[in-house]
N, C-alpha and C positions, 0 to 999 in steps of 0.2 A: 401474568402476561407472557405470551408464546416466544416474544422478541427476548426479551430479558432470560429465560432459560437455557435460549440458543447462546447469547452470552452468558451464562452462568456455565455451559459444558464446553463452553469452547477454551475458556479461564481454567476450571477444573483442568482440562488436557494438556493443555500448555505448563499450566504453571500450579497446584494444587493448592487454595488457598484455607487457611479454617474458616469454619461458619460463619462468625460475626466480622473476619475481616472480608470474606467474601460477600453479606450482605450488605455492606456498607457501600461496598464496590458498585455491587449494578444496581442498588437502588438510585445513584445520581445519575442514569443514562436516561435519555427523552429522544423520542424517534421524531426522524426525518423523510421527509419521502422529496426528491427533487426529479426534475423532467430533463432528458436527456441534453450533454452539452453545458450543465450549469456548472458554473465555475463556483468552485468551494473555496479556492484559497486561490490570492492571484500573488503573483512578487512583488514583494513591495511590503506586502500586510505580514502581520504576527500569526501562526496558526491559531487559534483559541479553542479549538475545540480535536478530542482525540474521539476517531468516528470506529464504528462497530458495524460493516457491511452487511445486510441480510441479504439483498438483490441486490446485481446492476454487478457492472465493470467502471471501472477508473483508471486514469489515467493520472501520472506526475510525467511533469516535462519543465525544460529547459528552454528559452527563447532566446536566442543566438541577438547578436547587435545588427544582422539582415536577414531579421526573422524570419531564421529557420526552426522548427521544434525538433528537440532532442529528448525523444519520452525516456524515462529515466526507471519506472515502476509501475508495474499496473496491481488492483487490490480488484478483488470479488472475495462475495461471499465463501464461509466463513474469515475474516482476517479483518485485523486494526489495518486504519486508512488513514490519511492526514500525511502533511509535511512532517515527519517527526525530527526532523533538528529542528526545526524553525519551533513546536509546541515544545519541545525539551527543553531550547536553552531560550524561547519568549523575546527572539531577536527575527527584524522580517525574512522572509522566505526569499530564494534564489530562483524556487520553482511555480508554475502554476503546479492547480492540482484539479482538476476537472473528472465529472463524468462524462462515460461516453455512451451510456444506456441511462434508462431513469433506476432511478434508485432508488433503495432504503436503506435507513442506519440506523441505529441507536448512535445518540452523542455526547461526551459528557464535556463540560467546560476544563479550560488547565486550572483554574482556582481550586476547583473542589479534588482534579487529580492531587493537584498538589499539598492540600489538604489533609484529603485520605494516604498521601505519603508520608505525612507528617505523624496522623495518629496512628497509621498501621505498619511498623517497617517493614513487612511479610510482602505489602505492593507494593512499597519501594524495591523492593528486593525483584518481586515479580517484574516491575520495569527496568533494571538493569538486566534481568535475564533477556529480557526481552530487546533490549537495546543490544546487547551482547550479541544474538543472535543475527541481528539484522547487519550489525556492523560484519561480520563475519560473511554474508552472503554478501554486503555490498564488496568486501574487500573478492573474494572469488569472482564476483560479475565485472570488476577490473582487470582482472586477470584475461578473462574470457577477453572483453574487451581488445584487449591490450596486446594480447598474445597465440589469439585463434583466428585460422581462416573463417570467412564467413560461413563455409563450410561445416566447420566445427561448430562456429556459433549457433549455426541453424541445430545443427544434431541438440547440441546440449538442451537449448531451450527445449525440444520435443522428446527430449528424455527428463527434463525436469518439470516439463508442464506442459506434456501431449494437448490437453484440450483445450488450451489456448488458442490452437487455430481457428478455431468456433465459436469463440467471445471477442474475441479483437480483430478490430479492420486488421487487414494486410500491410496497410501503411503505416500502419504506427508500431508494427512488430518488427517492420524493416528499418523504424528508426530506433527502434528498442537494441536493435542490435549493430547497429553504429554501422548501415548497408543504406544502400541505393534501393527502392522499390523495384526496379526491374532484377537486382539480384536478387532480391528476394525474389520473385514471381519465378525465377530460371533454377531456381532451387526448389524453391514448391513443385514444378514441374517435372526435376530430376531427382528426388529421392524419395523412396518409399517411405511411406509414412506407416 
């Protein structure tokens, strides 16, 4: 299957697993195909499933108590998707997580992750690296957050993900980066891209 190999190099690249603990791995993934707008996980609920993007954009956000959304992540193809605190520690989610194109995944349940954690420590290991890294990029994206003009914020994203502009509304990139829509659009408008 074409899907499964796309996740077998993407694994390989990330994280380099042996044979038998790697086929163990993406033999439990089963593809998804959903239509733009479908909500995958909403707050409130447990993640249950760790997604494998082939197409499509996604988004994670936040819903304010005079809901407002504060996108929080976006995933495309190739890259894991889901709420991952809410599937890691199997307590409900703070965030939605929604597409915002249609899409496909391959998707495997947390039982059988957790499973295959148990009898492979090689993807136990592969998911802490993997948790590792993400913590580390959330901890920078606080930073930026926290401590850059919008300015800067704008630069950074279009140094770390130029082609962003072209998968994601304009509004939800301006909420990605903790601005006002109209700043964002006055920055679209005045810096070379």
């Amino acid at each position: 299957m074409v899907e499964q190999e796309a996740l077998r190099q993407y694994i390989m690249h990330i994280h380099p697993l042996p044979d038998d603990a790697l086929q163990a791995l993406v033999t439990g993934w089963k593809p998804l195909t959903v239509k733009r707008k479908t909500m995958l996980t909403a707050a409130g609920e447990k993640e249950r499933y760790l997604y494998f993007v082939l197409e499509g954009v996604q988004r994670a956000f936040y819903l304010t108590n005079d809901n407002r959304e504060a996108t929080i992540v976006f995933t495309y193809a190739p890259s894991f998707s889901g709420v991952a605190d809410s599937f890691l520690t199997q307590t409900p989610s703070e965030y939605f997580m929604e597409t915002l194109t249609a899409s496909r995944f391959l998707r495997i349940p947390y039982e059988e992750v957790y499973q295959l954690m148990k009898t492979y420590p090689v993807i136990q290991e592969m998911i802490l690296t993997l948790t590792s890294f993400i913590m580390k990029g959330l901890l920078f994206r606080q930073v930026e957050l926290l401590c850059f003009s919008n300015e800067e914020k704008f630069r950074a994203l279009l140094k770390r993900s130029p082609h962003i502009l072209n998968l994601v509304p304009h509004k939800y990139l301006a909420s990605y980066l903790g601005m006002d829509a109209t700043n964002f659009s006055k920055l679209m408008g005045s810096i070379k891209i």
